[in-house]
N, C-alpha and C positions, 0 to 999 in steps of 0.2 A: 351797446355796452362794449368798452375796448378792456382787451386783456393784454397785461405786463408779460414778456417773454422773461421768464428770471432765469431759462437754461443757459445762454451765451455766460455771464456773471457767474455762474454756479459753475460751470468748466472754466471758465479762465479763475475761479479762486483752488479749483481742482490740478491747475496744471501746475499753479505757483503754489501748490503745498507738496508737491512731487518735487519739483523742483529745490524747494528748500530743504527737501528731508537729503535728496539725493547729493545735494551737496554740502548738507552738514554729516550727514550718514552713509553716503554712497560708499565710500571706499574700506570704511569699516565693514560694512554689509559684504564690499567684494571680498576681504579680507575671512569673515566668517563662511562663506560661502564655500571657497576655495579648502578651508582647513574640512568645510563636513565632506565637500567632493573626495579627496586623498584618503578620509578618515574611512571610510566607506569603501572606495575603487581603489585608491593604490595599496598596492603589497606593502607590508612593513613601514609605513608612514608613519607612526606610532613610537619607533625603535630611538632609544638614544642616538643611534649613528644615522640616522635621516636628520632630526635634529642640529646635532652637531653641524652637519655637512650641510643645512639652509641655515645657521647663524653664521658659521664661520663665512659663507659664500655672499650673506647680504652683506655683513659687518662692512667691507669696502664701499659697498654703495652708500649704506646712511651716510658714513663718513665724507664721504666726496659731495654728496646729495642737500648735506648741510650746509656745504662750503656755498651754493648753489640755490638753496634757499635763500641768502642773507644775497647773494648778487641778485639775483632776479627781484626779489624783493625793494631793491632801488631803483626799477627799471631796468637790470640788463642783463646780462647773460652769458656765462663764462665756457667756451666749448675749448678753451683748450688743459682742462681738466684731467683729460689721457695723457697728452703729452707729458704734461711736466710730472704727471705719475711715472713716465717712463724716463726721464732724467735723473729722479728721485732713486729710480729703482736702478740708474746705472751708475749712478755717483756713489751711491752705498757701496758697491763691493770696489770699485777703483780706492776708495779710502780705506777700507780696512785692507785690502792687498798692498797698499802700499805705494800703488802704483802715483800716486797726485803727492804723499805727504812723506818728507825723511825723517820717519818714527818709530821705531821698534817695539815699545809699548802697546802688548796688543790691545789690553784695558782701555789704554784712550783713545785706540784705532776707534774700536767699538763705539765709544761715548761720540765722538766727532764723525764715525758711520751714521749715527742716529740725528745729529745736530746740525751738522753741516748741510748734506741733503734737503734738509728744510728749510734751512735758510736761502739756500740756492733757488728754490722755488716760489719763497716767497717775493724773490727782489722780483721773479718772473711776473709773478704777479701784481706786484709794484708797477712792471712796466704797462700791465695791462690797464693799470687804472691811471697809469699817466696818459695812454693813447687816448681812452674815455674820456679825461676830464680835460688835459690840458690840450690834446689838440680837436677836442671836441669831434674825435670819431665813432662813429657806431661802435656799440660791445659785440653786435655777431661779429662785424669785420676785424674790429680791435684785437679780437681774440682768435680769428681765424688766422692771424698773423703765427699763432704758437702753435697753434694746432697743426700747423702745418711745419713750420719750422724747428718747433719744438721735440718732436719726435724724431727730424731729421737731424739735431742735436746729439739727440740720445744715440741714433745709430752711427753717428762719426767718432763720439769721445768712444764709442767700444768697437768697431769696424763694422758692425755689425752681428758680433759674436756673441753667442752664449755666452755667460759669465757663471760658470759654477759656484755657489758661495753656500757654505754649511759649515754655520759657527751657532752653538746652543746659544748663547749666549746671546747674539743678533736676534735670531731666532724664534727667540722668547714671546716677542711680541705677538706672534702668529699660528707658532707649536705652543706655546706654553700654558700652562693652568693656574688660577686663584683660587682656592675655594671648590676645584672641579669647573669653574667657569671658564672655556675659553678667553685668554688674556685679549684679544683683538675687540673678544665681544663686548667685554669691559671698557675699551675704547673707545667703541663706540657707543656705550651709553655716557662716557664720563663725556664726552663731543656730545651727543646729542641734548642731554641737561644741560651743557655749560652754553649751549647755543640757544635751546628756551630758554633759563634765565636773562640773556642776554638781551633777547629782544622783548621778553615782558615786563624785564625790573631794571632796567639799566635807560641809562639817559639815551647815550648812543644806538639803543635799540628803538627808541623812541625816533630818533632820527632818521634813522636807516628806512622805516613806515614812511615817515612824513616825506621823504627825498622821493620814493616810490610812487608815493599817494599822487604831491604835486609839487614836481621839481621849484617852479617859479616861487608859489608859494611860502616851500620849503628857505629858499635863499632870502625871501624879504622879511622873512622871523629870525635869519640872523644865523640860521643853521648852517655849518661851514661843507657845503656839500660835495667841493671837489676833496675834501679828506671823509666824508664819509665812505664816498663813491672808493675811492682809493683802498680805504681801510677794508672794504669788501671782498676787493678781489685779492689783496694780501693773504686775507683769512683765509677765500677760497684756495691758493695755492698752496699753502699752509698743511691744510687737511686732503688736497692733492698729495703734496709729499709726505705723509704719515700714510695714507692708502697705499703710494706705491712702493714703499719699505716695508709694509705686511705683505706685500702680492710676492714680492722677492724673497720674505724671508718662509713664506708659504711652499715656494716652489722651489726653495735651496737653488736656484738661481736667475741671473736676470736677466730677458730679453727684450733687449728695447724693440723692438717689432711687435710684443705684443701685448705689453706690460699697458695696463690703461684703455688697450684697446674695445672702443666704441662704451666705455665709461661716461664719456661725456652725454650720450644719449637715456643710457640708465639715473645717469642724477636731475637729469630736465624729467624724463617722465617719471621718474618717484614723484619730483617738484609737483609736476602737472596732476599727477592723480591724488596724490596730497593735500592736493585743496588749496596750496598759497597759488595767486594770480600769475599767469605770466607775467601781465603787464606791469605788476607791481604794485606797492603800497597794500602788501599781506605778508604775512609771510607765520607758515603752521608747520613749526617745526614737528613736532610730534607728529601729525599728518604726512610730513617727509617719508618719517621714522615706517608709520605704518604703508604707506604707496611704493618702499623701497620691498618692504615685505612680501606684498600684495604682486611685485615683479619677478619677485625671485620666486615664488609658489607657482606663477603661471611659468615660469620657466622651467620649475621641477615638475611641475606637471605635465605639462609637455614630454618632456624625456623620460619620464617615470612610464608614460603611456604609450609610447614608441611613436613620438610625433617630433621629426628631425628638429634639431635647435634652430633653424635655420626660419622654421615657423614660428619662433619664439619672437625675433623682428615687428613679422608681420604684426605679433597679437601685441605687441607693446604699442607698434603706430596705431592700432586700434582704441588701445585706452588713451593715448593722451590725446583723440582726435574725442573720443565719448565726454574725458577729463574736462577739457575745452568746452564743449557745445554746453556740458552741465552749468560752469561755471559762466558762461553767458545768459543761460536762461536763466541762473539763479539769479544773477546782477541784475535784468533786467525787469 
């Protein structure tokens, strides 16, 4: 008499229920996890001013993270996301100083502080989705082009000098209150909604998947994929330059040296522990939202517990390499 072995079947339907929990659930779970650890071992985690000082501190991330969701989510990948935060954040005070525009009006300094800037970074971005689509170069390279020149943008239009700038009014965006809510933090919720609707009720969001999913495909349905592709990294620099006009008006001034710096790493692994795919043809914005959280707590944790920030690096390569492996074995 022969007997059926049903344990191999019974652990491989064990490992793909782990696996799907982990990666429909993981990062909320690291999420809750992290909040009972603090709640419990850090001092005063509890207090409005902890609070305050982890919304205001992720708020730049969602925002950039968003921008970065919606590029990866087509296939690619935007790392020069710091930079043009730090152009953003040196063009701002050169226009309300006066230095670039003959205006006297400081009302419309401010208005064109706030406009200008972002327009500046989006043509950046523009460029990046010309390199992607129309000379058909790689996005890490495409983009390694700003990342690198981009910064060194930032430190010629200012020599590389501080730029002191403290104007309530500029300000507002990053000192200022609604309601008692943090105005930045408001930002980034009205950015992180206005980017889920986008991709789950909107046509072009529907695109921006399918370009992701299967580029080929995508094009023989008629989908116009080099202005998808394009429209993405717009966006992304877009919410680049909104991020780095809160860092500047946060710090009453701007340093291109360090305005954005290693940003680009924080909105790839919000991306990655988030749940949307690297590779593309996903994209969970909310999952952003919470992975950008879930970074900033292992951050404040860290320092809250006297463990240098410098360990904060390490532990973030740590999740989007865990981020990764889940989201394979879950696909798989």
């Amino acid at each position: 008499m022969t007997t059926i072995d049903t344990s191999a079947p019974t652990s491989r339907a064990a490992r793909l229920n782990v696996a799907q929990f982990l990666g429909r659930y993981g990062t909320f779970s690291a999420f809750v996890l992290l909040l009972l650890f603090n709640i419990f071992v850090t001092p005063n985690f509890l207090s409005w001013q902890t609070l305050n000082v982890n919304l205001t501190q992720v708020a730049t991330i969602v925002i950039v993270a968003t921008g970065m969701t919606l590029v990866i989510a087509t296939g690619g990948i935007d790392l020069s996301v710091g930079s043009l935060m730090a152009i953003a954040g040196a063009a701002a005070p050169m226009i309300f100083m006066g230095k670039l525009l003959p205006i006297d009006n400081t009302g419309i300094l401010i208005i064109l502080s706030f406009i200008l800037p972002v327009l500046l970074v989006m043509a950046f971005g523009w460029f990046n989705g010309l390199l992607v689509t129309r000379f058909s170069i790689q996005p890490i390279v495409a983009t390694l082009v700003l990342f690198i020149a981009g910064r060194g943008l930032a430190q010629v239009a200012t020599n590389g000098n501080l730029q002191v700038f403290k104007n309530p009014d500029f300000q507002f965006i990053a000192l200022g209150r609604i309601a008692g809510i943090p105005a930045q933090v408001i930002i980034m919720i009205i950015v992180a909604v206005l980017a889920h609707c986008l991709i789950r009720y909107t046509v072009i969001g529907r695109q921006i998947i399918a370009v992701g999913g299967n580029e080929k495909a995508a094009r023989l349905t008629g989908i116009p994929v080099r202005r998808v592709k394009t429209f993405v990294y717009i966006v992304s620099g877009a919410l680049a330059g909104i991020a780095g006009l809160i860092v500047v008006a946060r710090n009453s001034a701007s340093d291109a040296n360090l305005v954005g710096l290693g940003m680009e790493l924080d909105a790839i692994a919000a991306v990655a522990v988030g749940g949307s795919l690297l590779t593309g043809g996903r994209a969970n914005i909310l999952g952003t939202v919470l992975g950008a959280f879930v970074i900033q707590l292992v951050r404040y944790t860290l320092l809250a517990n006297g463990v240098p920030d410098a360990a904060a690096l390490i532990v973030k390569a740590g999740l989007i390499i865990v981020a990764v492996f889940i989201q394979q074995r879950a696909k798989a």
